[in-house]
C-alpha positions in Angstrom: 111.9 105.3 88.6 110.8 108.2 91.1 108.1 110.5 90.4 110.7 113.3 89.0 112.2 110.8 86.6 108.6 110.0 85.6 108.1 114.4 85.1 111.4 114.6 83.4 110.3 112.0 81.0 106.4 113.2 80.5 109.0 116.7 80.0 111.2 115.5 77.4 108.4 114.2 75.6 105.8 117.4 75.3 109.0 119.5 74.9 108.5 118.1 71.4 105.1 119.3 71.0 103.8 123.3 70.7 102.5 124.2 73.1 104.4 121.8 75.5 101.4 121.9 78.1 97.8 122.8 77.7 96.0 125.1 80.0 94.9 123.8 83.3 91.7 123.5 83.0 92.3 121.2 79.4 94.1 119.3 81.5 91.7 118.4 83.7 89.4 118.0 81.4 91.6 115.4 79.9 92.1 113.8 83.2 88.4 113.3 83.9 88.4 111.7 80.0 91.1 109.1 81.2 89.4 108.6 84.6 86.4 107.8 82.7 88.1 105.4 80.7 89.6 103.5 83.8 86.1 103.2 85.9 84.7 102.2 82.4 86.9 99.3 82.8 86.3 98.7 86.2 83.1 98.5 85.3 83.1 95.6 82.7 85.6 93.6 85.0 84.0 93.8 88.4 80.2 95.3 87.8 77.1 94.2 86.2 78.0 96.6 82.7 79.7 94.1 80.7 81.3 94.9 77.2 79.7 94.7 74.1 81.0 92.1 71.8 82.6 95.1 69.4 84.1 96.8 71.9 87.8 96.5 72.3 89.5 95.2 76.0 91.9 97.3 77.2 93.9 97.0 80.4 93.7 98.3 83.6 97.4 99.0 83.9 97.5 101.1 80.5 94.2 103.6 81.5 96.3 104.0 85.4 99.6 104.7 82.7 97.2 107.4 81.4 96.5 109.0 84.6 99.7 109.2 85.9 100.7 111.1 82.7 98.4 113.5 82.5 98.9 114.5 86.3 102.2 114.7 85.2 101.9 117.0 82.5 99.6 119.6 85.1 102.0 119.4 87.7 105.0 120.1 85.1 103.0 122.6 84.0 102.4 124.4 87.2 105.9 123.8 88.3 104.9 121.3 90.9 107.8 118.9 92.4 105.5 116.1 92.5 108.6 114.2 94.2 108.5 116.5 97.7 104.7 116.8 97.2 104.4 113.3 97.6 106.7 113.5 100.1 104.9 115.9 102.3 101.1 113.7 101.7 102.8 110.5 102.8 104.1 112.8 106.5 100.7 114.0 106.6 99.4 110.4 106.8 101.5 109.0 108.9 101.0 111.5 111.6 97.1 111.9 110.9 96.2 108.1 110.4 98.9 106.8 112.7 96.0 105.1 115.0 92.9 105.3 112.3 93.1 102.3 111.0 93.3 98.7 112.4 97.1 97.2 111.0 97.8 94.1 110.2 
């Protein structure tokens, strides 16, 4: 699945939902909340904060899942193609970093 499959599904699903997007700035606001979530777990895996015994374990994978759809949901909410943004980062690396890093 491409990243405009992934927007037309995030799409299809809030199209259900009134209003379909929240304002930018809730957005974000949500994203930093998901963020949060994920170092939290980084955290407990690979740092010296471990979990308390009541605390639930949640994956990695799903709090990533999270991100990805909230991003989703700002850039379909600002119209952004994140397909051909993407698109135009990855260029912008390869020209940029071309010699920056050592390769395998």
């Amino acid at each position: 699945m491409n990243l405009r499959e992934i927007q037309g599904e995030v799409n299809k699903w809030t199209s259900q939902y009134k209003p379909q997007y929240w304002s930018p700035h809730e957005i974000l606001a949500r994203l930093m909340e998901e963020t949060g979530e994920l170092a939290r777990e980084i955290n407990n895996i690979y740092g010296t904060k471990k979990k308390k015994p009541t605390e639930e374990t949640r994956e990695m994978a799903s709090e990533i899942s999270d991100i990805i759809f909230t991003l989703c949901c700002l850039a379909n909410s600002q119209k952004i193609d994140l397909d051909r943004a993407w698109q135009e980062m990855m260029t912008k690396y390869r020209e940029r970093d071309a010699q920056r890093f050592d390769k395998k």
